[in-house]
N, CA, C and O atoms as a MOPAC input file, in Angstrom:
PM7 MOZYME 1SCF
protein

 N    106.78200 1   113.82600 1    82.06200 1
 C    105.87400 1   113.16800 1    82.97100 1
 C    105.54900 1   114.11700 1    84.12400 1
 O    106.43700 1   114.74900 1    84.69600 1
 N    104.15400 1   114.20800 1    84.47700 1
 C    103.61800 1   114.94100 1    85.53400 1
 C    103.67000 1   113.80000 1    86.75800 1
 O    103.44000 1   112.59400 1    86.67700 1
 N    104.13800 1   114.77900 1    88.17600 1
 C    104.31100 1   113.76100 1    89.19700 1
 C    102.79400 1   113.22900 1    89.25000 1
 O    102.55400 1   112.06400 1    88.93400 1
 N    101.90800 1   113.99600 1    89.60300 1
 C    100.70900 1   113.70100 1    89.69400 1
 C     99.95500 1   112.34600 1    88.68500 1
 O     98.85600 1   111.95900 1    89.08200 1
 N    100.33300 1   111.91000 1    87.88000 1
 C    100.61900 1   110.75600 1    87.02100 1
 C    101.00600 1   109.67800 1    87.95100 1
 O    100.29100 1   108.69400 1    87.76000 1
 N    101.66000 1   109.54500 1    88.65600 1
 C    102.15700 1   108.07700 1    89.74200 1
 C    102.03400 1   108.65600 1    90.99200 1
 O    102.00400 1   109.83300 1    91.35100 1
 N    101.96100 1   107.46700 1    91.66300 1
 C    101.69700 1   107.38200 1    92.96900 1
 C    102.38500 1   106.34100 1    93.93800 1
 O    103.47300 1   105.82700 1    93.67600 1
 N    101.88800 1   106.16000 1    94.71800 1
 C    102.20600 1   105.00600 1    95.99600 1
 C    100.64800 1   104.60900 1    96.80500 1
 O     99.90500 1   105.44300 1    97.32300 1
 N    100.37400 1   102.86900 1    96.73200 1
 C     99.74800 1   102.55400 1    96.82800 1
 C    100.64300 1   101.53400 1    98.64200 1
 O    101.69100 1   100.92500 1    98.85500 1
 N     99.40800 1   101.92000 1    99.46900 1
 C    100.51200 1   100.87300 1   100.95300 1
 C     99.29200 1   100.06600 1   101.47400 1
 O     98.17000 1   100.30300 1   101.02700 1
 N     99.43400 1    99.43200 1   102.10200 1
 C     99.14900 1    97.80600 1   102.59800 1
 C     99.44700 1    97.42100 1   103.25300 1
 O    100.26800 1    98.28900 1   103.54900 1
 N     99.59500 1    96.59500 1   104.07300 1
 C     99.98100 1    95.59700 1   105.19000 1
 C     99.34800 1    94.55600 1   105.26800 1
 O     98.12200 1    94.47900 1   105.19900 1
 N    100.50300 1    93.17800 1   105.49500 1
 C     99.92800 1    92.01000 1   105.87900 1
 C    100.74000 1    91.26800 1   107.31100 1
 O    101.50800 1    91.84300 1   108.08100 1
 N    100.48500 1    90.45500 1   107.33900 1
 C    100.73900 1    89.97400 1   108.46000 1
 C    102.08700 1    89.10900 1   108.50600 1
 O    102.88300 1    88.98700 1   109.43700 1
 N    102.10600 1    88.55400 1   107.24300 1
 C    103.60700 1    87.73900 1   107.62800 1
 C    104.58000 1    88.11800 1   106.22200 1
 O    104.04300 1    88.63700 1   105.24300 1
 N    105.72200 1    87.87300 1   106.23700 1
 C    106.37400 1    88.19500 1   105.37700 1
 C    106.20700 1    87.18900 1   103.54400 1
 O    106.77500 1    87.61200 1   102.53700 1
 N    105.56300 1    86.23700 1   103.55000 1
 C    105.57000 1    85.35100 1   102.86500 1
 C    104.53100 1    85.91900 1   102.06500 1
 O    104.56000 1    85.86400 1   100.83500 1
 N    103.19200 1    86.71100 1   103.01500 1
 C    102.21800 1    86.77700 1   101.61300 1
 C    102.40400 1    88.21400 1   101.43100 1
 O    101.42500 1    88.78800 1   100.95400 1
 N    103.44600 1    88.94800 1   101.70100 1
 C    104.04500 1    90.14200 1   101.37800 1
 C    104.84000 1    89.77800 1   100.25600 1
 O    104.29600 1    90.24100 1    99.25400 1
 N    105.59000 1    89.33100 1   100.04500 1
 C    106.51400 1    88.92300 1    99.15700 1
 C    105.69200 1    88.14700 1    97.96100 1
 O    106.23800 1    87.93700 1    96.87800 1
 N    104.65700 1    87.83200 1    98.17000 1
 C    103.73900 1    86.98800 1    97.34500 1
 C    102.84200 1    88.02200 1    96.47000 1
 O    102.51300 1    87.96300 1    95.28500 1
 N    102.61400 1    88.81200 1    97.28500 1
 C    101.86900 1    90.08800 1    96.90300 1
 C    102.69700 1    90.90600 1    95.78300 1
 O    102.37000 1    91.25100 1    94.64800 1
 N    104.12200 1    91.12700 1    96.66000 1
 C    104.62400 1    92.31000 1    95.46700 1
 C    105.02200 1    91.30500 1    94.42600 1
 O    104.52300 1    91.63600 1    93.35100 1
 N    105.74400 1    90.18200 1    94.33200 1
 C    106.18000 1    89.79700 1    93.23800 1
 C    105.14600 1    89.47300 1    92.22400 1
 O    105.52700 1    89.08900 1    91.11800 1
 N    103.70500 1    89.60100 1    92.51300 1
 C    102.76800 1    89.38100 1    91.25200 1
 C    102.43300 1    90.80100 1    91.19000 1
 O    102.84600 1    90.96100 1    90.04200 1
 N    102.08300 1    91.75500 1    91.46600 1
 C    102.34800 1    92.85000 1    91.03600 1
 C    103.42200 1    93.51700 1    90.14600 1
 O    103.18100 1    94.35700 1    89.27800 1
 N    104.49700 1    93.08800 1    90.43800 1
 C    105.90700 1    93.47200 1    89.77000 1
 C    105.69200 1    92.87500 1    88.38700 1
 O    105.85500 1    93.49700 1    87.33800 1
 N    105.24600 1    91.39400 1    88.50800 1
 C    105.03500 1    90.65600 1    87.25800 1
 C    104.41100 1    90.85900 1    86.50200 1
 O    104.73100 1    90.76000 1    85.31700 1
 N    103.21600 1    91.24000 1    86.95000 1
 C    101.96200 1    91.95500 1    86.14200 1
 C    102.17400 1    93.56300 1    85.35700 1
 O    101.49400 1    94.12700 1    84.50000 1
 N    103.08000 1    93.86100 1    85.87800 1
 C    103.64700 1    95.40700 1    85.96900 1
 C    102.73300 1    96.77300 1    86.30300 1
 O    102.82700 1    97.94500 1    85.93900 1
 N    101.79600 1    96.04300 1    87.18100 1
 C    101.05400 1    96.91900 1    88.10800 1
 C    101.71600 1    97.91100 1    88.58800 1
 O    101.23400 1    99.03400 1    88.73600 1
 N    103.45300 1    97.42700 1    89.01300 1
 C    104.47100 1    98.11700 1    90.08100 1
 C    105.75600 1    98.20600 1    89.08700 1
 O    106.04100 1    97.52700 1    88.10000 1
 N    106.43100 1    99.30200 1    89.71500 1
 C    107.26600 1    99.18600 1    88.80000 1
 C    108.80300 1    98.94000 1    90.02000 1
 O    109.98900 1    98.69600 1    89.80000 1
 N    107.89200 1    99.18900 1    91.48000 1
 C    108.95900 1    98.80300 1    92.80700 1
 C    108.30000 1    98.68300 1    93.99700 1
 O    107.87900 1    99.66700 1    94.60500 1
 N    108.17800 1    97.59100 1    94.37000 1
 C    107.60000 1    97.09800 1    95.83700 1
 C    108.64300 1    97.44600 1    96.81100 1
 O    109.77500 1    97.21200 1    96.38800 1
 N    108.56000 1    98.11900 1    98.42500 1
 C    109.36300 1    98.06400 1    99.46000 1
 C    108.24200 1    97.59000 1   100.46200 1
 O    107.06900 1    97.77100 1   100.78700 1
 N    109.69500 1    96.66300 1   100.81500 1
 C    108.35000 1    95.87800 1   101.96400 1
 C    109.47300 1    95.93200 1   103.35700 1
 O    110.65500 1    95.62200 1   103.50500 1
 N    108.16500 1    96.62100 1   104.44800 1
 C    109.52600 1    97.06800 1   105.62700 1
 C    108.93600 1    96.20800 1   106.87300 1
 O    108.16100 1    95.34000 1   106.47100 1
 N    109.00900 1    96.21700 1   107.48700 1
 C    108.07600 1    95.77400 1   108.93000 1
 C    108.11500 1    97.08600 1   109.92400 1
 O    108.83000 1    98.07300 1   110.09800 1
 N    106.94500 1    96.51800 1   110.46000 1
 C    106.26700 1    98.13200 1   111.23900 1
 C    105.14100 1    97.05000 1   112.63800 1
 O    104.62500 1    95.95500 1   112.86400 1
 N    105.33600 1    98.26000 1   113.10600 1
 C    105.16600 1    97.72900 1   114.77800 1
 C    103.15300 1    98.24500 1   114.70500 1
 O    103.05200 1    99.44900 1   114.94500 1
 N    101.94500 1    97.66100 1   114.47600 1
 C    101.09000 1    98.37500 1   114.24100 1
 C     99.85600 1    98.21300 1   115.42200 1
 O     99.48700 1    97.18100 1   115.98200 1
 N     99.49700 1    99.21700 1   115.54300 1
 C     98.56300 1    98.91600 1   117.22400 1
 C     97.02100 1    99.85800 1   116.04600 1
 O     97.14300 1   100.72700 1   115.18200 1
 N     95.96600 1    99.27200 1   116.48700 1
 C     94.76900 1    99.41700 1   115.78000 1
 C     93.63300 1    99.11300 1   116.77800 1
 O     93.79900 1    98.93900 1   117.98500 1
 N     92.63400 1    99.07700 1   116.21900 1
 C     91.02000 1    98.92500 1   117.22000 1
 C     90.35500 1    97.74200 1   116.30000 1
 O     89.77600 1    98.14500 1   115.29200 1
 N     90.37200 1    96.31200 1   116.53300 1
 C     89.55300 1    95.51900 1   116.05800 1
 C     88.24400 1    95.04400 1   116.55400 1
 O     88.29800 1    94.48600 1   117.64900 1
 N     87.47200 1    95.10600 1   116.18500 1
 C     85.94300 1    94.30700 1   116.91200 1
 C     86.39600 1    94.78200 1   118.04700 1
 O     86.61900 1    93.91300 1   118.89000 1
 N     86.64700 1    96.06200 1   118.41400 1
 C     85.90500 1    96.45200 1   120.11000 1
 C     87.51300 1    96.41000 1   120.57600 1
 O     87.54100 1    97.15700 1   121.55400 1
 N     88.81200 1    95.92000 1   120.35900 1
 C     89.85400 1    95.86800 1   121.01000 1
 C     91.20200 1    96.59400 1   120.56900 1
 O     91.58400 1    96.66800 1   119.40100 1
 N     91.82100 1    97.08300 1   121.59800 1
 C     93.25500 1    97.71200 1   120.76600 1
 C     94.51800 1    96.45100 1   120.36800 1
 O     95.11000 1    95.76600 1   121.20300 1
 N     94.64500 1    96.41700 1   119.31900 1
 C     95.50700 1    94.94900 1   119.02400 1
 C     97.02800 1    95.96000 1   118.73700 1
 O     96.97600 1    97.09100 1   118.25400 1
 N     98.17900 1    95.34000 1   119.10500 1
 C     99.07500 1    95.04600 1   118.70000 1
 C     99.98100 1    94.19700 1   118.37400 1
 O    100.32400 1    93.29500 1   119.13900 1
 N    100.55700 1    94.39800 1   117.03200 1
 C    100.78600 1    93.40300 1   115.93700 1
 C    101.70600 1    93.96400 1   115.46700 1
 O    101.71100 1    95.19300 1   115.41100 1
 N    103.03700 1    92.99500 1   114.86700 1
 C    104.16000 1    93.22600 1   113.89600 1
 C    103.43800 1    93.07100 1   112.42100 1
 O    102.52000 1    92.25100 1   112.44500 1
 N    103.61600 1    93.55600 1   111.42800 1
 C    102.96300 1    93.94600 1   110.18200 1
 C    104.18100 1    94.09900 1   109.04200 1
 O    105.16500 1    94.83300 1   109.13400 1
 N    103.97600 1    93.56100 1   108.38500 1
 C    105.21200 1    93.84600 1   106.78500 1
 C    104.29600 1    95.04800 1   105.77800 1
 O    103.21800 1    94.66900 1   105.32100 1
 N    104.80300 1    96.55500 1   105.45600 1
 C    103.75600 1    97.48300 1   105.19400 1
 C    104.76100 1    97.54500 1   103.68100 1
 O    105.99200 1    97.56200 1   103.70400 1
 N    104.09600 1    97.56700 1   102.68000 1
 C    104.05100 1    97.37100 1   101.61700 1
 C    103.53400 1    99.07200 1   100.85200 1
 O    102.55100 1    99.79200 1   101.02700 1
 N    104.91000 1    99.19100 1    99.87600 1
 C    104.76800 1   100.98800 1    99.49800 1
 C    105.25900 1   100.54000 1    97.99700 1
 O    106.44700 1   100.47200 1    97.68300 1
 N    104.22100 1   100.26000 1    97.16200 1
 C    103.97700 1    99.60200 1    96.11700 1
 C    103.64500 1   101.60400 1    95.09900 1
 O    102.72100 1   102.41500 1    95.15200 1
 N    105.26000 1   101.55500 1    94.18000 1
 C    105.07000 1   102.72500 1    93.39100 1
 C    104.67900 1   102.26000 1    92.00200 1
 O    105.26700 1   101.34800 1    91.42000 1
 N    103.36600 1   103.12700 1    91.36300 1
 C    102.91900 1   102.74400 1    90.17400 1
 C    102.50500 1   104.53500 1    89.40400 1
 O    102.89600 1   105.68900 1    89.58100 1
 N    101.38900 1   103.73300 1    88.41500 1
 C    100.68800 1   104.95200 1    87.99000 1
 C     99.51100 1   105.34500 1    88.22000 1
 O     98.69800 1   104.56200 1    87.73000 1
 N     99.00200 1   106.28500 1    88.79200 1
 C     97.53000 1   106.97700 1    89.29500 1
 C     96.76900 1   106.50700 1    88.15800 1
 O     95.61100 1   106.46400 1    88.57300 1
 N     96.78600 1   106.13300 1    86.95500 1
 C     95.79500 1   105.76300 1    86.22400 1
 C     95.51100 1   104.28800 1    86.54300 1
 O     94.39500 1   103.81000 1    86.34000 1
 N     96.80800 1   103.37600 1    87.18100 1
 C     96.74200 1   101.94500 1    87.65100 1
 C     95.92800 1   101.59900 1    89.55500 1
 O     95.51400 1   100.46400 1    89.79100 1
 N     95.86500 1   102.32900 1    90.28100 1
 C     95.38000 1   102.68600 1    91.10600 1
 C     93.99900 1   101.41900 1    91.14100 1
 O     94.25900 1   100.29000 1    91.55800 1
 N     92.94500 1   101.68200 1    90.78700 1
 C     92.14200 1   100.99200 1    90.90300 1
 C     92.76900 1    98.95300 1    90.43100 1
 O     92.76500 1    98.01500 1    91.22800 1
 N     93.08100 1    98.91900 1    89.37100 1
 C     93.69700 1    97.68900 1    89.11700 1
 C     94.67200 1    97.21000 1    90.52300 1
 O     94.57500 1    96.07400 1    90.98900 1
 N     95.39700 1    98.02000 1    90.97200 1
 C     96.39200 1    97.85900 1    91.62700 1
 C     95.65600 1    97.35700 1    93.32100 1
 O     96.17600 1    96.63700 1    94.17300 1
 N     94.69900 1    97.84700 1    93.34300 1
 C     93.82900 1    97.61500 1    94.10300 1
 C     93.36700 1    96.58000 1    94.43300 1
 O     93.51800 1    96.12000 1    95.56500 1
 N     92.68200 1    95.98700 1    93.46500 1
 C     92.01800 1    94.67400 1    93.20600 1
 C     92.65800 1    93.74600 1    93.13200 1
 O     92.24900 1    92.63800 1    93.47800 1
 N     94.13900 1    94.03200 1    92.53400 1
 C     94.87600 1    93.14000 1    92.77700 1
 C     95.01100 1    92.13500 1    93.71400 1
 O     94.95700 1    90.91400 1    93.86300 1
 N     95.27500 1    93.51900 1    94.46500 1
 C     95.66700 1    93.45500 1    96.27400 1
 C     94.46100 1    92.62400 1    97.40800 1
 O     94.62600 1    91.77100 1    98.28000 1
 N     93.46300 1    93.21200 1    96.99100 1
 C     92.15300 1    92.90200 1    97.12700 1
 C     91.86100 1    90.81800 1    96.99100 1
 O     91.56400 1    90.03700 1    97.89600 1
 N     92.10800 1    90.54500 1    95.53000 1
 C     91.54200 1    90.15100 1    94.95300 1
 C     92.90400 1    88.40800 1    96.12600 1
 O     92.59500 1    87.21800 1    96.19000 1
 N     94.06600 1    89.00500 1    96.69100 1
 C     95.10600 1    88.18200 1    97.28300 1
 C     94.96600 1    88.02600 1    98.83900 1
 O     95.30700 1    87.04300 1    99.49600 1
 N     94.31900 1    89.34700 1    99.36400 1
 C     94.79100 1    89.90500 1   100.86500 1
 C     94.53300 1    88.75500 1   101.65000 1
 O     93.85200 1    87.94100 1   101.02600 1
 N     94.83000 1    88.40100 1   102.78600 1
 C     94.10600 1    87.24000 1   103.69700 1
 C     92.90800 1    88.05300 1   104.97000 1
 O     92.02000 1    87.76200 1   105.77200 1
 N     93.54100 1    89.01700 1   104.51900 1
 C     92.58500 1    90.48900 1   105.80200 1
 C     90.95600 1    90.08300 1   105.44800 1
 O     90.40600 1    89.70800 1   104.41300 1
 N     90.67000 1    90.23900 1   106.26900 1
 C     88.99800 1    90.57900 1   106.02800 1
 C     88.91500 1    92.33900 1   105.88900 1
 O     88.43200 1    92.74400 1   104.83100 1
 N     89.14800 1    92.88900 1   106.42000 1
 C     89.13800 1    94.47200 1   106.05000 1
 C     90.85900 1    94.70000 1   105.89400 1
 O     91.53600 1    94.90900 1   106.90100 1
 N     91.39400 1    94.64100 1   104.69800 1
 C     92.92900 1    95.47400 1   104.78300 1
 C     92.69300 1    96.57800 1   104.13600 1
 O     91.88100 1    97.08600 1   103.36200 1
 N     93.83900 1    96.82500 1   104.80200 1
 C     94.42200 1    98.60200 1   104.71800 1
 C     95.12800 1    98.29000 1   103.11100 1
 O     95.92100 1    97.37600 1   102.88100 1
 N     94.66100 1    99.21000 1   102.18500 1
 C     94.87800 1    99.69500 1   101.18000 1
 C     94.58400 1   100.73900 1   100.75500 1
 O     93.38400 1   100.92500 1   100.55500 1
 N     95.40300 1   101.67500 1   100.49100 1
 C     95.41600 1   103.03300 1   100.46200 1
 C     96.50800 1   103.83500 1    99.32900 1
 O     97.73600 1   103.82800 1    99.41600 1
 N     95.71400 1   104.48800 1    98.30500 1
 C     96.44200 1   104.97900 1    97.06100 1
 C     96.77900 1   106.56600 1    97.17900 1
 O     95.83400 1   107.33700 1    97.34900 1
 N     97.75300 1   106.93800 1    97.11500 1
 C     98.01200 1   108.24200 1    96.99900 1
 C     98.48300 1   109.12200 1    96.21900 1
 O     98.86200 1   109.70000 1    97.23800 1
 N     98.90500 1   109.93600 1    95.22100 1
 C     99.20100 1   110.56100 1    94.25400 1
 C    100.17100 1   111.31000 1    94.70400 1
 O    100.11500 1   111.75800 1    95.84900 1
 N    101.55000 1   111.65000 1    93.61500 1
 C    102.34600 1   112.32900 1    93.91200 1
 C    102.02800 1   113.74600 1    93.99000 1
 O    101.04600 1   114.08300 1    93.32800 1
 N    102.52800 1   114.49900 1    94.53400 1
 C    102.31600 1   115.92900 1    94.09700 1
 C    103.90000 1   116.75400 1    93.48900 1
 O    104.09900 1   117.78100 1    92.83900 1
 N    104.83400 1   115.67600 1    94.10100 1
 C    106.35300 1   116.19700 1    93.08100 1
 C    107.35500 1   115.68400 1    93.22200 1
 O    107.07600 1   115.05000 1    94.24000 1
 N    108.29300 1   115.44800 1    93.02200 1
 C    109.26700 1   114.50300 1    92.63100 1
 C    110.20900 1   114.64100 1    91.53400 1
 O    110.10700 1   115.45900 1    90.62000 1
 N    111.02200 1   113.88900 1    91.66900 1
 C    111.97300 1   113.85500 1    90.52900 1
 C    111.75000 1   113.32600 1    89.39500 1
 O    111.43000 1   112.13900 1    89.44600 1
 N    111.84200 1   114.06000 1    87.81300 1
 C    110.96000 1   113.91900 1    86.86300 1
 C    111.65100 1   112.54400 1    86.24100 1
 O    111.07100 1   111.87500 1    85.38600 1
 N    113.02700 1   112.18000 1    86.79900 1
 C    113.72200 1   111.19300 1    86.27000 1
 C    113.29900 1   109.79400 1    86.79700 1
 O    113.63100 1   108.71200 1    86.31300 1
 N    112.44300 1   110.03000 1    87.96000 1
 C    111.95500 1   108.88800 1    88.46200 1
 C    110.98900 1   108.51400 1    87.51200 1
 O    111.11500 1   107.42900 1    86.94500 1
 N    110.01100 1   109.27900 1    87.24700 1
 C    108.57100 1   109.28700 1    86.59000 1
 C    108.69500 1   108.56400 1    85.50800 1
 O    107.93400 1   107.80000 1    84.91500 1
 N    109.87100 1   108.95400 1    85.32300 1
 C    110.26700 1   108.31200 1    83.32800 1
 C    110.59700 1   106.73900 1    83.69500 1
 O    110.26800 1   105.78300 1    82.99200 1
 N    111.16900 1   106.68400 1    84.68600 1
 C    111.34000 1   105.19800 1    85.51200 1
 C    110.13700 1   104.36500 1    85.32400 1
 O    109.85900 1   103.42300 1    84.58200 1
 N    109.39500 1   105.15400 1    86.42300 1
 C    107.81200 1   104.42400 1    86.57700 1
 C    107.38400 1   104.25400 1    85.61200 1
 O    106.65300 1   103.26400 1    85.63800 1
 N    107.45600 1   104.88600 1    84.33100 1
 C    106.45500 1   105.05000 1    83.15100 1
 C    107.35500 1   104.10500 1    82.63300 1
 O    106.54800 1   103.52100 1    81.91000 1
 N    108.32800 1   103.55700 1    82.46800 1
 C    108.92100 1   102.61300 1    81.53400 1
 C    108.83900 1   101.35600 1    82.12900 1
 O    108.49900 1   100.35700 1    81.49700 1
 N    109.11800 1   101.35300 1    83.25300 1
 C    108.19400 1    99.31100 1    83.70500 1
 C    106.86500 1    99.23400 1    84.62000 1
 O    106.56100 1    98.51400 1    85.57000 1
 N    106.29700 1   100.12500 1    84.03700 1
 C    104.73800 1    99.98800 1    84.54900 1
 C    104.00300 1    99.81300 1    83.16200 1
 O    104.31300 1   100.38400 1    82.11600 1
 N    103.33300 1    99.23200 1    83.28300 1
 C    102.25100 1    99.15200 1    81.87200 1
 C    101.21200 1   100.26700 1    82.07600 1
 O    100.91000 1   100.64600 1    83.20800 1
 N    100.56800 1   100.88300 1    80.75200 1
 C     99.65300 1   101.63800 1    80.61400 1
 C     98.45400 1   101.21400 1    80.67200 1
 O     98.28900 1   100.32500 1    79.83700 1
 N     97.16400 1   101.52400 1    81.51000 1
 C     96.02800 1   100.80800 1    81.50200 1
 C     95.09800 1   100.89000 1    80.58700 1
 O     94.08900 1   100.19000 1    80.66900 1

């Protein structure tokens, strides 16, 4: 397995409930093959204002070919009117992980 093959897809929502709601249908779906969901202190610019907000940020590891699905997923649940979803590709890693990811992630 090439690292470049999986990735990490992150997110944030607002309360812990539709975080947990989020990864466990992902996990189920096998979009993910491991959700970490942390809380993070997040200050931003909304409609004209600097907001700060506690946030549950979501580091959802899959496969770069799942990326778009993984997306929509997310998309298709978020309560955000604009959320942060953002996919990134490995560039290296441990090849023993990969074999991980590739065995409870489904192929698209």
């Amino acid at each position: 397995m090439n690292a470049d093959e999986f990735g990490v897809v992150s997110t944030t929502l607002a309360n812990r409930e539709d975080a947990e709601r989020i990864a466990q249908s992902l996990l189920a779906e096998k979009l993910a093959a491991c959700v970490q969901i942390t809380g993070v202190d997040s200050r931003y610019v909304w409609k004209g204002d600097i907001v700060r907000e506690p946030e549950f940020l979501l580091l959802i590891k899959t496969r770069a070919a799942q990326f778009e699905n993984v997306i929509a997923h997310i998309k298709a649940q978020h309560p955000y009117e604009v959320p942060q979803i953002l996919a990134t590709p490995f560039t290296a890693g441990f090849v023993g992980y990969f074999d991980w990811l590739a065995e409870n992630t489904r192929a698209p």
